[in-house]
C-alpha positions as CSV (number, residue, x, y, z in Angstrom):
1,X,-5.0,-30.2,-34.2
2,X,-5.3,-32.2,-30.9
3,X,-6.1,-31.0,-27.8
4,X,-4.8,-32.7,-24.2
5,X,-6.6,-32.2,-21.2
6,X,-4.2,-33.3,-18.2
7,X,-5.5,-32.7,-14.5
8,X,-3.7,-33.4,-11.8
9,X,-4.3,-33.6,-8.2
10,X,-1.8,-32.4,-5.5
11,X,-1.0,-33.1,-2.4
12,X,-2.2,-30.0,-0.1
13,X,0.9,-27.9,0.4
14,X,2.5,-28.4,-2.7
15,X,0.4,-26.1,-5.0
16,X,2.6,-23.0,-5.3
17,X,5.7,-25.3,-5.7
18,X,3.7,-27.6,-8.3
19,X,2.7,-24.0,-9.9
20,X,6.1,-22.7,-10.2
21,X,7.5,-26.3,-11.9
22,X,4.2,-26.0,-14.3
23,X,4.2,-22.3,-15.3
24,X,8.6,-22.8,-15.9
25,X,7.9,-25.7,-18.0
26,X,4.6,-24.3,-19.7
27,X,6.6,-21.5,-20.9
28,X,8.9,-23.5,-22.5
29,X,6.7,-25.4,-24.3
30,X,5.1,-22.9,-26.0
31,X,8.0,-21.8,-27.7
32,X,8.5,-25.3,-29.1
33,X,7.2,-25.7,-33.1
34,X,4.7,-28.0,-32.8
35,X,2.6,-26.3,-29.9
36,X,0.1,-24.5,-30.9
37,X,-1.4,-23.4,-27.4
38,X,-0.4,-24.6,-23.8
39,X,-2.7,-23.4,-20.4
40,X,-2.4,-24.0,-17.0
41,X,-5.3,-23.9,-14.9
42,X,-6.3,-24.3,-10.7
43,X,-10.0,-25.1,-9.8
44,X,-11.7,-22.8,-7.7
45,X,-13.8,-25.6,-5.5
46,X,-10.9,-27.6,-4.7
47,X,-7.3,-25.7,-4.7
48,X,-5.1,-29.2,-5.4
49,X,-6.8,-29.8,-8.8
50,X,-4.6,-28.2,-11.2
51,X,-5.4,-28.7,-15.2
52,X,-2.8,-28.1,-18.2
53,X,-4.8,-28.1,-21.8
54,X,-2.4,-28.5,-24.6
55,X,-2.8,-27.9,-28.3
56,X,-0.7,-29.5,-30.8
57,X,-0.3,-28.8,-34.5
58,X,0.6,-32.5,-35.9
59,X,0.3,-36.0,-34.3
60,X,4.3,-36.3,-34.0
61,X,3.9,-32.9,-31.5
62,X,3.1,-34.4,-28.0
63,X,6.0,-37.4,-28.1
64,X,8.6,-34.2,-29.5
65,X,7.6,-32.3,-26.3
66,X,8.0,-35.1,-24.2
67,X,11.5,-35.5,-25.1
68,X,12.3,-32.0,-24.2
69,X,14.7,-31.3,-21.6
70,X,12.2,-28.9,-19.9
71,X,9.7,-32.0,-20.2
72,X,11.6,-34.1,-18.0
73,X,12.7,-31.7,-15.2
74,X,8.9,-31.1,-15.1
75,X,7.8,-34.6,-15.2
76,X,10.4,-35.2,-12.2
77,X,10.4,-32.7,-10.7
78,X,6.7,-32.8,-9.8
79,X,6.2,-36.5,-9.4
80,X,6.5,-36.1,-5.7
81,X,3.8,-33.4,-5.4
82,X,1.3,-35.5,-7.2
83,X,-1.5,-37.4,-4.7
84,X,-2.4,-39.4,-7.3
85,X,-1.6,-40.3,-11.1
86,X,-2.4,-37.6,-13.6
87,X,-5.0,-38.3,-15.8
88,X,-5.4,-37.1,-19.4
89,X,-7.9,-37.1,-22.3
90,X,-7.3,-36.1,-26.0
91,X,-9.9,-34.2,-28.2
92,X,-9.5,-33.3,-31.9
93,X,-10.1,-30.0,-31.9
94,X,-13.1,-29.0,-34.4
95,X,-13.1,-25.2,-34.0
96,X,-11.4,-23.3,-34.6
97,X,-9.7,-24.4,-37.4
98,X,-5.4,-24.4,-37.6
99,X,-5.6,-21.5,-39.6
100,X,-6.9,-19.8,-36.9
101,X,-4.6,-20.1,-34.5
């Protein structure tokens, strides 16, 4: 299992559009196979920092979701909103194990 933390800072005024393109697209990918969990979250201290934590099930997962359709309306459609690159780290998840998900 791997685990993909992305956080992304917004440009102020764009968070409820930038939430709306995220929760459409989140949805979506949790319907896909090879996903085994997919969050969306907004910090508290500073309302532009938005992070996604994503959960795949085999290594092959993360480059299948980013050839969805869904993917790519996300990935353009909230380019604009962005006030900087997004930035992501990967984690192999230790706990709990597959089975438990």
């Amino acid at each position: 299992m791997l685990s993909v933390h992305v956080h992304v800072q917004v440009k102020r005024g764009f968070e409820k559009a930038f939430l709306q393109a995220t929760l459409a697209n989140a949805r979506q990918s949790r319907a896909e196979p090879g996903i085994a969990r997919f969050e969306v979250g907004q910090s508290r201290e500073d309302p532009q920092h938005f992070l996604l934590v994503e959960v795949y099930r085999a290594p092959e997962a993360p480059q299948q979701h980013k050839e969805t359709a869904h993917y790519a309306l996300w990935r353009d459609t909230v380019a604009p909103m962005m006030a900087e690159p997004r930035q992501s780290s990967k984690f192999d998840m230790l706990f709990p194990g597959e089975e438990d998900w």
